[in-house]
N, C-alpha and C positions, 0 to 999 in steps of 0.2 A: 906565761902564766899571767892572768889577769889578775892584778890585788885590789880588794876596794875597803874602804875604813871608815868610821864616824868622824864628825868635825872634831878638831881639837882645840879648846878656845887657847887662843894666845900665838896657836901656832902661825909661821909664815909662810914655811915648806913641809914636805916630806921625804922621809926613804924609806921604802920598801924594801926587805931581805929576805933571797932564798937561799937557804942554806944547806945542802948536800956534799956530795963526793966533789962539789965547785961551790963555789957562794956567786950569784950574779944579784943586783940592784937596779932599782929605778927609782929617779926622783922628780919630785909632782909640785903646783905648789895647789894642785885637786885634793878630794881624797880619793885617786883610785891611780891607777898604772899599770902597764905590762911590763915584766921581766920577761927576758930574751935569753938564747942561747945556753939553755939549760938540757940536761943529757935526758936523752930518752932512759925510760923506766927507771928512772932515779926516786926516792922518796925525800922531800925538799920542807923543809922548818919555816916558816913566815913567819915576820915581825914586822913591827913599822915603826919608827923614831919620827917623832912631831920636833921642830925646831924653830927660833927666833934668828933674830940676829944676834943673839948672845949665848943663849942654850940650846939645847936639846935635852928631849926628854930621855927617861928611861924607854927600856923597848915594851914593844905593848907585847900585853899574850899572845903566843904564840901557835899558831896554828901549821898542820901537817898536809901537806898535796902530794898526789904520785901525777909524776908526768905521763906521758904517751908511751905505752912499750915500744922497744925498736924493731926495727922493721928486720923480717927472720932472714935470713945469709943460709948460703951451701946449701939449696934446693934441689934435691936429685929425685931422681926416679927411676924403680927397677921394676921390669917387665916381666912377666910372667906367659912366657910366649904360649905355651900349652891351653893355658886357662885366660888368656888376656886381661889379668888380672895385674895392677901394679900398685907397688911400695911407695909411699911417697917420706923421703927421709928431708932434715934439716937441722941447725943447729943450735943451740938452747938460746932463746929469744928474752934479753932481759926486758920484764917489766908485762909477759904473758903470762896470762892466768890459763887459755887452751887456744887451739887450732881452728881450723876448717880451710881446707884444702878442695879448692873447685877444678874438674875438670868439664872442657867444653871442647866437643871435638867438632870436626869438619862440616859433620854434617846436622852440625847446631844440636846434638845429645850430649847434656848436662849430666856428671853426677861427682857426689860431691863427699868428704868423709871428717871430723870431729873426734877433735883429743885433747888430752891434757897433757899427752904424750909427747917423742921427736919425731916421731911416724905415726902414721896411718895408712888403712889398707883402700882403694878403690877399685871396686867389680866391677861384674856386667859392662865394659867397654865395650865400645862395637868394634868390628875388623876391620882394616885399612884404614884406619880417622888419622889424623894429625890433631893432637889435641894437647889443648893452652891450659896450662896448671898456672893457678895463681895461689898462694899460702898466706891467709890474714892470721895477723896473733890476737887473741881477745884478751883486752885487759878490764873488763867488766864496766868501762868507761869510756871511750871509744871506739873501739872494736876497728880502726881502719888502718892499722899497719900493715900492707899489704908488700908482700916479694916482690920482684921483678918476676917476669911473665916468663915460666919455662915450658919449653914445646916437647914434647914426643909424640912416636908413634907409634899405635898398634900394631900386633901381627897380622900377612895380609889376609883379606878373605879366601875361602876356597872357589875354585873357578867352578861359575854355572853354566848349564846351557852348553854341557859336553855332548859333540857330533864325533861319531866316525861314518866314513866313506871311503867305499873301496872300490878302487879303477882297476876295471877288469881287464885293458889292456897291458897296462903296466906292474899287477899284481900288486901294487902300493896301498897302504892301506892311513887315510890321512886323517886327522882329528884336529878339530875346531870346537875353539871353546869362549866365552865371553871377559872379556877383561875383568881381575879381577879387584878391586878396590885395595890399595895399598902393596901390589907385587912389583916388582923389579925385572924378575924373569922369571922361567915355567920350568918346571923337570916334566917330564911324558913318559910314564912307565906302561911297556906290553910287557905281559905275561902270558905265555898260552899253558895251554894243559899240560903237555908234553913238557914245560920244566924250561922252556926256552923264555928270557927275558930280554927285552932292546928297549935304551934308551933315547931320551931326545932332549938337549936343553933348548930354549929361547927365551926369548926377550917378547915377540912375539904374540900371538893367541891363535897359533895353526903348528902342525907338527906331521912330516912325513914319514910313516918308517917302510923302508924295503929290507925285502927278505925274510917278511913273515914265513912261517913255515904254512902250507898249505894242509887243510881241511881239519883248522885249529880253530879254538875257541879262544881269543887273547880276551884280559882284564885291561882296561886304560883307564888310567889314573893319572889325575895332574893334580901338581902341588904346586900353590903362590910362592914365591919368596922373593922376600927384601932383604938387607944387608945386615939382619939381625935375628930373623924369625921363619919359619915356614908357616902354613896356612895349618890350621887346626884341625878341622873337618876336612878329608879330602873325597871328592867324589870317584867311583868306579864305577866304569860301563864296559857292558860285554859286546865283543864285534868278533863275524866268522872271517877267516877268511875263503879264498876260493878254494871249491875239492879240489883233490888230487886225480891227476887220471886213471879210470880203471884199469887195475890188473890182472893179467891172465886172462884174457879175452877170448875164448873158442865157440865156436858155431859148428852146427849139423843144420846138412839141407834134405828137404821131405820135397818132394818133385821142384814149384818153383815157391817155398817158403823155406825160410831161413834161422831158425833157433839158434838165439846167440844167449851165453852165460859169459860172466864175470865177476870177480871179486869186489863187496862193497869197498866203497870211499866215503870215509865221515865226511858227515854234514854236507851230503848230497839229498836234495830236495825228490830230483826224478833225475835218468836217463836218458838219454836219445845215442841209440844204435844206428848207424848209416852203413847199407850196401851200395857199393859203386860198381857198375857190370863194367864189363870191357868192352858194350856197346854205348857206352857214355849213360846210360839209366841208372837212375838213383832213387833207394829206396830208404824209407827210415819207419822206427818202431819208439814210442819212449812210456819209460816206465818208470814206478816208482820201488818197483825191486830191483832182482838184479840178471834176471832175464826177459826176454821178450821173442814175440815172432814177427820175423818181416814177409809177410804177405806178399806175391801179387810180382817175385821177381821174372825175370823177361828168361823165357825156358831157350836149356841150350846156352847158357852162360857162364861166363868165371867172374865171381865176386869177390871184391874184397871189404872185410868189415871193419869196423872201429866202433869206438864207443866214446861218448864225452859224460860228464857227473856235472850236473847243474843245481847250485844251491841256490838260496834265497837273493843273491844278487849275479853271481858271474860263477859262470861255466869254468870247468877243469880244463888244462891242454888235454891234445886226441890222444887215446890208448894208441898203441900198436894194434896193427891190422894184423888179419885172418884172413884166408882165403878159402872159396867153397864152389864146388862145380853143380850149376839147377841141371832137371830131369832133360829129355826130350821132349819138344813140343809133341801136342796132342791136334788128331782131325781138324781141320779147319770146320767144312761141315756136314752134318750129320741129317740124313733123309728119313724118316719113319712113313711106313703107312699100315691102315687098319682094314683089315678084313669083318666086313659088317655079319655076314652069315658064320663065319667060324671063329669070331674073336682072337683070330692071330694077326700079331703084329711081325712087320720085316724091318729091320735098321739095314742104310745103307752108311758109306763113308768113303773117302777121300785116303789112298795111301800117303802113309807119311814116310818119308827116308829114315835109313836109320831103325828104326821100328823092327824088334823083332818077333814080335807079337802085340794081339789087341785083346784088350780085356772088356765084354758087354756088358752090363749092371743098370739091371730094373729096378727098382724103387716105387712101390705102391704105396697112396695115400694111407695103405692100411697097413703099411710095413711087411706087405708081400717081396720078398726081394729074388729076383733071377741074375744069377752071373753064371758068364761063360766066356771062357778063351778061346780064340781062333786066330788062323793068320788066313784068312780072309777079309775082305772089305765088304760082305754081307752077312747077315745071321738075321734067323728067323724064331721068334719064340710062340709058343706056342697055348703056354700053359697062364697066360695069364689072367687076372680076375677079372668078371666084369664090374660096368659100374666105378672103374677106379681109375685114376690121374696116376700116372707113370711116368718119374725122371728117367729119362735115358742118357748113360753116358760111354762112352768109351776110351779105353783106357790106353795108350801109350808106351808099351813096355821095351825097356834097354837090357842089356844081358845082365848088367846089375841088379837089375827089377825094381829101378829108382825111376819111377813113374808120374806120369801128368795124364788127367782127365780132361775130357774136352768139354766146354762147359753144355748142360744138360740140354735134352730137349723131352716138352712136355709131350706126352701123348693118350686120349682118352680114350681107354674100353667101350666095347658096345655094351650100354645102362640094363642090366640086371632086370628082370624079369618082376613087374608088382607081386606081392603076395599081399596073402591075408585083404582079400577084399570084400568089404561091406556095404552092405548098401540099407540107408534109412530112408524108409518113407516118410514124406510130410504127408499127411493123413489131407492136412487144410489146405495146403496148396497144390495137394498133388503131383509133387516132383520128388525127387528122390536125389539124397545124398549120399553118395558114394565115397567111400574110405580106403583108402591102402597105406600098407607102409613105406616108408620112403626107399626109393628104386635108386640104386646107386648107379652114379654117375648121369642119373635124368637130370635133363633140364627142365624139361614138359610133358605133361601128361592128357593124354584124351581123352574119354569116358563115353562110350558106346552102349546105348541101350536099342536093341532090337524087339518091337512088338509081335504077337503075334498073327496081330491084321498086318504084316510086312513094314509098319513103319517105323524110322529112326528117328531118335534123338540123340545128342549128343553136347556136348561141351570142352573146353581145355582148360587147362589151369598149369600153374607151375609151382601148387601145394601138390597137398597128398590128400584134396578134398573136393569136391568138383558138386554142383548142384545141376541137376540135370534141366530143359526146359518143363515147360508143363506137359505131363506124361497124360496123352487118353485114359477116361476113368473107366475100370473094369475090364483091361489088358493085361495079359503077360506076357511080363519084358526080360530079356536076356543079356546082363549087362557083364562089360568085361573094359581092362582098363590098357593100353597102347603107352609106351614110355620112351624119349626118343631125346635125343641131347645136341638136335642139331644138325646131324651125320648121321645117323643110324635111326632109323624108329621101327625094329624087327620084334621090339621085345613085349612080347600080351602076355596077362594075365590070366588065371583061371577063369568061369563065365560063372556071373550069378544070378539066379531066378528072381523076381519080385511079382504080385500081383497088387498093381495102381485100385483104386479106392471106389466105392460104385461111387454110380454117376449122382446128384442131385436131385428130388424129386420136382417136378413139373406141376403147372397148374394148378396151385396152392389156393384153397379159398377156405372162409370160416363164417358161423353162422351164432350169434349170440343170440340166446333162449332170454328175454328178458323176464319169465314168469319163476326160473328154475337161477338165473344166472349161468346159466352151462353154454361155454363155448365147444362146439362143433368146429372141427376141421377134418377137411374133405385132399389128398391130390392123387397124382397118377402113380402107377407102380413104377418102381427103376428096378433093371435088372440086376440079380446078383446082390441081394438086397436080403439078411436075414430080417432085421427090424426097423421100424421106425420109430424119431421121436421128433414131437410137434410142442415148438418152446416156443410160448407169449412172452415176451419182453419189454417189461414197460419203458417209459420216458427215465426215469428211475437209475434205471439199470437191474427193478426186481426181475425173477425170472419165474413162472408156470409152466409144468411140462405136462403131458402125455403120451406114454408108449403104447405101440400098435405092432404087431405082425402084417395086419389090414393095410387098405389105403384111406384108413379115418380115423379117430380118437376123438375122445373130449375131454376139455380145461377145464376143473372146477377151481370155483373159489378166486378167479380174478377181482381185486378191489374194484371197487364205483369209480364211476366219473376217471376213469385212465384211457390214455391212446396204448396200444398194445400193437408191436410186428410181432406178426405170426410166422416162423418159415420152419420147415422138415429138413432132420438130419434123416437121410438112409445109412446102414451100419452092417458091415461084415465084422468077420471074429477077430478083426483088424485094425479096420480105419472107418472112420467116419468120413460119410461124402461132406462135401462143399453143402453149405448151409441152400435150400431152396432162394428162390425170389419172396419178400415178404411180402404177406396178408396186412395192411392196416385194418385193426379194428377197435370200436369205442365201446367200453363198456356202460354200463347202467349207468345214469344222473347217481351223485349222492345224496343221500338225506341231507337238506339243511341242518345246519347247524344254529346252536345259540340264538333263537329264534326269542325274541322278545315280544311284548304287547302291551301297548299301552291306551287306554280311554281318552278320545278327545271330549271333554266337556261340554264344550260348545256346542258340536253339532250332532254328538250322540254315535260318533263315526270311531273303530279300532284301529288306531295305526299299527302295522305289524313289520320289523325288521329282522333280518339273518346276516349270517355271514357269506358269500359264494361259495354256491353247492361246486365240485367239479362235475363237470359234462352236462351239466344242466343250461341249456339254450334260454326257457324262461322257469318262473315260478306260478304256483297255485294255494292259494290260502282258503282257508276252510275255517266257518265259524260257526259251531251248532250250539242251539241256544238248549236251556235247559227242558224248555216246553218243545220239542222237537222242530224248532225254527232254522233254516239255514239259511246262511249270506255268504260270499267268496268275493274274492280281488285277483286278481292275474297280471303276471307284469315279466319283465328280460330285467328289472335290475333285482336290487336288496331290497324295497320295502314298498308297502302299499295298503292303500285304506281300506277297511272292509265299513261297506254303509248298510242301510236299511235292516240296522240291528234295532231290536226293539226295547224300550226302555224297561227297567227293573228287571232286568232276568242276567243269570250265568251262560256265558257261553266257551266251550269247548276249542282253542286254536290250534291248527295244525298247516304245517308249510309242506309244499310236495315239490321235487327239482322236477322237470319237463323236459324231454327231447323227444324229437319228431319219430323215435323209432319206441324209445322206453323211456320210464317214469320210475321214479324213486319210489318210494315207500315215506309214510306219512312219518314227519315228526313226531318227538313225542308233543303230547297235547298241552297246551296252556290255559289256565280258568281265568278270566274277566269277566268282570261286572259293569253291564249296561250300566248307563248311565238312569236314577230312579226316575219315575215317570213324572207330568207334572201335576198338581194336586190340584182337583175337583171339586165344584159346589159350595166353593167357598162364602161364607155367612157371617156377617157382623153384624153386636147390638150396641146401643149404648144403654151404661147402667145411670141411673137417672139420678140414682142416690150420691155416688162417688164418681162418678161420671169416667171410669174406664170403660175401655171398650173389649168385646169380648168377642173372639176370632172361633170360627171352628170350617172344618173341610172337611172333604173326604179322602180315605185310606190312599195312599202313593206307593205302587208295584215300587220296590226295591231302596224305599226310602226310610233311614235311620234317625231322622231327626229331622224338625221342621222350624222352618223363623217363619214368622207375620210378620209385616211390616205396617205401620199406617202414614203415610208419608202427607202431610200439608205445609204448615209454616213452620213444623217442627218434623222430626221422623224421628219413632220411638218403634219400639221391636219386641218383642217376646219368642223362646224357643220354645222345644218342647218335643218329646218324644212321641206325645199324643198325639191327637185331630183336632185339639182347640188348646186357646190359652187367652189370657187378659191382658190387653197392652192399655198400661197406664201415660199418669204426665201427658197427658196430651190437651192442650189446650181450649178454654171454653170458645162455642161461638166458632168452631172452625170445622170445612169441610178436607176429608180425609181418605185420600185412597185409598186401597186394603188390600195387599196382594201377600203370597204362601210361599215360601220358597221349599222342597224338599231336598236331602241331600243325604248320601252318606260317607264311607270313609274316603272317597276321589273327588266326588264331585258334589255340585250344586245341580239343581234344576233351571230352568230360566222360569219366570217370575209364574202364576197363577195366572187365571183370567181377573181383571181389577174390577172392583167394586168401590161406590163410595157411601161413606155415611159422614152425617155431621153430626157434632159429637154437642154437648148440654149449651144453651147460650149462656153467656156471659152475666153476673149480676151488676143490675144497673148503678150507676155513679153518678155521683153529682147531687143528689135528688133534693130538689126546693120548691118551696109555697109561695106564692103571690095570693095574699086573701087581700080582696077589694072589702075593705071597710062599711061601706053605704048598702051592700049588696050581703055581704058574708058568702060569696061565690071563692071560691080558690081556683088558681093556676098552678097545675104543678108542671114543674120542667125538671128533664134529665139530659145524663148524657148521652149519647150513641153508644147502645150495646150491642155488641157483636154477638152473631147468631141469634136476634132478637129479631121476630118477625111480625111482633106486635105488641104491645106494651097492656096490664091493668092495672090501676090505680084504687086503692081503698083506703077511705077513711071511718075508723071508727071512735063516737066523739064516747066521751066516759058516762054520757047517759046511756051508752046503748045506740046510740044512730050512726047507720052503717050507708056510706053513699059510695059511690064508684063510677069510674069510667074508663075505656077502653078508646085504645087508637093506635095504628100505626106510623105517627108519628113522636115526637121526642118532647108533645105537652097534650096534657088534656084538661078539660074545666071540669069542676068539681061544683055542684050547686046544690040547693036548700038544707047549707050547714045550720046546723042549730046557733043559736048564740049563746054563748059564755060559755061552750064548751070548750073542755083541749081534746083531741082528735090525735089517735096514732094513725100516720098513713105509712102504710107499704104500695109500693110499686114492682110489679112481676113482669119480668120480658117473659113471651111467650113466642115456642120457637116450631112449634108441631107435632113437638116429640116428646117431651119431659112439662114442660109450661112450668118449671118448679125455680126458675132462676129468681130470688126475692132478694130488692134491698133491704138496708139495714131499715128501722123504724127509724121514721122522721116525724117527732110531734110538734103542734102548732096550735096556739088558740082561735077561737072564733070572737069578734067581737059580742060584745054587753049587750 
């Protein structure tokens, strides 16, 4: 215990006291020191005595400590082998307040348990561990007084990874298992069904047991143990062991097979029954009941039987044997042969020794069966079917009548006779398929038709349908059918009549009526012929027909523009002939179609377009004017101009398709309008007052409206639905062309014949006086007036005196002015036409 204290003044040393069930001291000349050797879980008093060298104090206050509890004694442990659960006991630890008890087993699994108690319980342990218990006591102050380390060990695990295996030689039946965590040694318990139990200990992880009881179901179970526990869980596994051999084993034999029975043996999977002859041959059968037949034993023999029970690993020892005597051997070999005219058959054979009879037996495909006994080595039957496949065997008999057949031989009937024969005519190809029902025992059939011009046709087949070649048309033929399988072919048919198809007709031609549309067709007669029909067939595939009794008809109604084969069927009350050789022939051009027209302006020409006519080579346009005018265009494609149409007038348009034989019919008609004529006599004035000008002509065929134009340094226009109109704004002093344009709702005209006029001069500018002083003469000068072709000059003075003068040029002199006059002068250009252009007034005086 560590003691510590405040200074004491005066003091020199100290002692420290603890005082319990011991008093132990320490002395300082500090204030602090450890006391030693004081008892676990004791509760100890503190004081401290301060001293000099002559006193000591009283003791100081006194204070209370617990030491360390002691460490816990008599640590046991009881195991709970069932549950792996254990007790953990001890014995009362002074100076603990509670427990915890750790266990930590082998394979480092902790768990751990808490009390206040001298035990506690620890669960969930694993099997096998060796596991280290340590017991701390908690005294709410250290908590680390811990035991000495106690070991146990769990109870073991149970063993995994249980084998059994069983040695069929030995009948041993062994079991392996994996070690199991925490055993010592192993117990090995069988149990079978039957109530039998065998043990095994080891040390080990293998266990053999002999003398299992056979064809038993045992339990095996193995249990761990150590020197204190067994394992908890223990594992069981089921294992057979091998059957028992069958009991009561007897057989009966049937010529050379062998029927064996036996009593079952549990836990037998299948059987296997073995015959051993007393010629060293061995036969076997195996089954999963509990008889079988052994086929195929060696005849004329002594057998003896056994039987073995094989389960899911190893076979039973051999039952006891049986013994059983096989039949007489049968004929080695056997000769047949067939009579093709009378369908009897003879069986020959080989005596056999021994043999006191033979027994014959037929067998038909159809389950016709003939048997008969004889002790001859030949027999004849007689009665058997045709058409049908025949076993033949013969039979072997001993006085027992425990007999062996010899194995069969086939032999084939002569093939039955066709029935029920039919025959179709191909009408189009003129052949004929013949039908019957199936001829038993044919292999092949041949089909014969007889004409009655002597000739034949025929074919084979290996149906029951046969197509004959091409049959002459307008024969009767006499057909019958031959059936034959290899050997025999005696066997006909009833015969059946047919009449083949008339012949085609010849010389086919046709003649199209382009005025009516009506095609004509013409050919020769064919014999044996009630009617004819003559079918046009387009490119198409539409079809046109007409029927005749004759050798002609006519096709109405073929569309335009088609290529058309023509060919004739001839017709009895039966078949139609083979189609003639075709007629090519081309029907009428079409009407164009969507025929448009348009006015070229320019040059007064109708362009006309369509879509292609069929069968039409070229085309024909037609354009009648409303004054009974005609014009046309011709051409091989879609479109073409029609010219020397006349202007202002309607004209009528129609397109026609063209070929070299026939001609279409006219389209429907289209209306166009020439282009208006150009306008005549045309006349211009000039108005002298306002100086427009004034346009007039004459009337224009098909014209709705007219412009003037006057085109100089300017071009100005007027319309007008009239013959005349006023074109203004046109500049003084200027010459002007004059031309008419007419038009209506397509087009324009091209221009009038042109005229010019020149339209008012110009009024003069500039205008000024030079009067000479000394003289009283004037100069007057202007500017250059346009469309002036001569100039006059006046001056009037305000007495009344009027002087002038006249020039073609740009001044003239002016003389015997008055003096002291003022004088208005104008000056007028003069142009040929109007003379009315005046400048403004320019006044001026005269001198004094």
């Amino acid at each position: 215990m560590s003691v510590s204290w405040g200074f004491s003044k005066g003091a020199i040393s100290y002692i420290a006291t603890a005082e319990g069930s011991n008093m132990q001291q320490c002395s300082t000349n500090d204030t602090l020191c450890d006391i030693t050797d004081l008892y676990c879980g004791e509760s100890y008093t503190v004081t401290v005595l301060a001293h000099d060298d002559t006193c000591d104090t009283v003791e100081s206050p006194s204070i209370i400590r617990r030491t360390v509890s002691c460490i816990p004694q008599n640590l046991d442990v009881q195991l709970d082998c069932d549950t792996n659960d254990a007790s953990v006991l001890w014995s009362h630890t002074r100076g603990a307040v509670s427990y915890s008890a750790t266990a930590e087993g082998s394979d480092g699994h902790t768990v751990s348990c808490e009390t206040s108690k001298r035990e506690c319980q620890i669960t969930e342990l694993h099997c096998g561990q060796m596991y280290h218990l340590t017991l701390t006591a908690l005294d709410g102050m250290c908590d680390n007084s811990q035991s000495p380390l106690f070991v146990f060990n769990t109870a073991p695990c149970a063993p995994e990874h249980i084998s059994t295996h069983l040695n069929c030689d030995t009948r041993s039946t062994s079991v392996t298992w994996e070690k199991a965590d925490g055993a010592v040694w192993y117990i090995t318990t069988a149990e079978g069904q039957d109530g039998h139990i065998s043990l095994c200990n080891t040390t080990g992880t293998n266990c053999d047991f002999m003398g299992l009881h056979c064809s038993q179901v045992y339990l095996i179970s193995v249990t761990a143990m150590d020197n204190d526990c067994q394992s908890v869980n223990i594992s069981v596994l089921e294992t057979e062991t091998a059957p028992c051999p069958p009991q009561n084993v007897q057989a009966d034999c049937a010529a050379v097979t062998a029927f064996v029975t036996w009593e079952p043996s549990n836990l037998t999977v299948w059987y296997t029954a073995t015959a051993e002859g007393n010629d060293g041959h061995t036969a076997t059968c195996t089954t999963s009941e509990t008889s079988c037949l052994i086929p195929h034993l060696h005849c004329s023999q002594i057998y003896s039987i056994s039987v073995l029970a094989f389960g899911e690993t190893c076979s039973s020892l051999q039952s006891s044997s049986y013994g059983i005597q096989t039949a007489p051997c049968a004929p080695d070999e056997i000769i047949t042969n067939v009579d093709c005219k009378s369908n009897r058959v003879v069986v020959y054979w080989g005596r056999t020794d021994v043999a006191a009879s033979y027994g014959v037996t037929a067998e038909g495909s159809d389950g016709h069966i003939h048997s008969n006994n004889t002790i001859e080595t030949r027999y004849e039957m007689p009665d058997l079917h045709c058409g049908q496949s025949y076993n033949i065997t013969v039979t072997t008999l001993s006085y027992d009548r425990n007999s062996i057949s010899s194995a069969s031989v086939q032999v084939q009937t002569v093939p039955c006779d066709p029935q029920n024969v039919k025959v179709q005519l191909d009408c189009n190809l003129n052949s004929a398929l013949v039908l019957w029902d199936y001829s038993k025992g044919a292999l092949e059939y041949t089909v014969i038709a007889e004409g009655n011009d002597g000739s034949t046709m025929s074919c084979s087949t290996i149906k029951t349908s046969c197509r004959t070649p091409l049959l002459l048309c307008s024969q009767l033929y006499s057909v019958y059918v031959l059936a034959a399988d290899g050997a025999c072919n005696h066997s006909v048919s009833s015969t059946v009549e047919i009449q083949t198809a008339p012949c085609s007709p010849q010389n086919v031609s046709a003649y199209l009526d382009c005025d009516t549309h009506t095609t004509s067709v013409w050919w020769e007669q064919s014999d044996g012929t009630a009617f004819y029909t003559a079918i046009a067939e387009g490119m198409e595939g539409d079809r046109y027909s007409c029927n005749a009794t004759e050798a002609n008809c006519e096709i109405m109604g073929l569309p335009c523009g088609q290529m058309y084969s023509v060919t004739v069927f001839a017709m009895d009350e039966n078949c139609t002939s083979l189609p003639s050789p075709a007629f090519e022939i081309q029907t009428d051009p079409c009407i164009p179609q969507n025929v448009v027209a348009h006015i070229n302006c320019e040059n007064n020409t109708v362009s006309v377009s369509w879509d292609p006519s069929n069968g039409s080579e070229s085309y024909h346009v037609s354009a009648q004017g409303t004054n009974g005018h005609w014009a046309s265009c011709q051409t091989t494609g879609t479109e073409c101009e029609v010219s020397d149409v006349y202007c202002g007038l309607n004209y009528y348009i129609t397109g026609q398709g063209i070929r070299m034989e026939c001609n279409s019919s006219q389209s429907s008609a289209l209306t166009i309008k020439a282009v208006p004529c150009v306008p005549q006599n045309v006349d211009a004035h000039i108005d002298c007052d306002d100086g427009h000008m004034s346009v007039s002509w004459g009337f224009s065929k098909g014209a709705i409206s007219y412009i003037a134009t006057a085109e100089g340094s300017n071009m100005q226009q007027c319309s007008t639905n009239d013959t005349l109109c006023d074109i203004t704004d046109l500049y003084c002093g200027e010459t002007y062309t004059v031309t008419v344009h007419a038009h209506d709702d397509t087009c324009d005209t091209v221009e009038s014949p042109s005229i010019t006029r020149r339209t008012v001069s110009c009024i003069p500018q500039n205008l000024d006086v030079q009067l000479d002083c000394d003289t009283n003469d004037a100069s007057v000068l202007w500017s250059h007036t346009r469309g002036a072709v001569s100039y006059s000059a006046t001056a009037e003075g305000s007495d009344g005196h009027t002087v002038s003068c006249e020039t073609s040029k740009r001044e003239c002199q002016i003389t015997e002015l008055h003096c002291g006059q003022m004088y208005n002068l104008t000056l007028t250009a003069l142009d040929g036409v109007c003379d009315n252009s005046q400048s403004p007034l320019f006044v001026f005086n005269t001198v004094l």
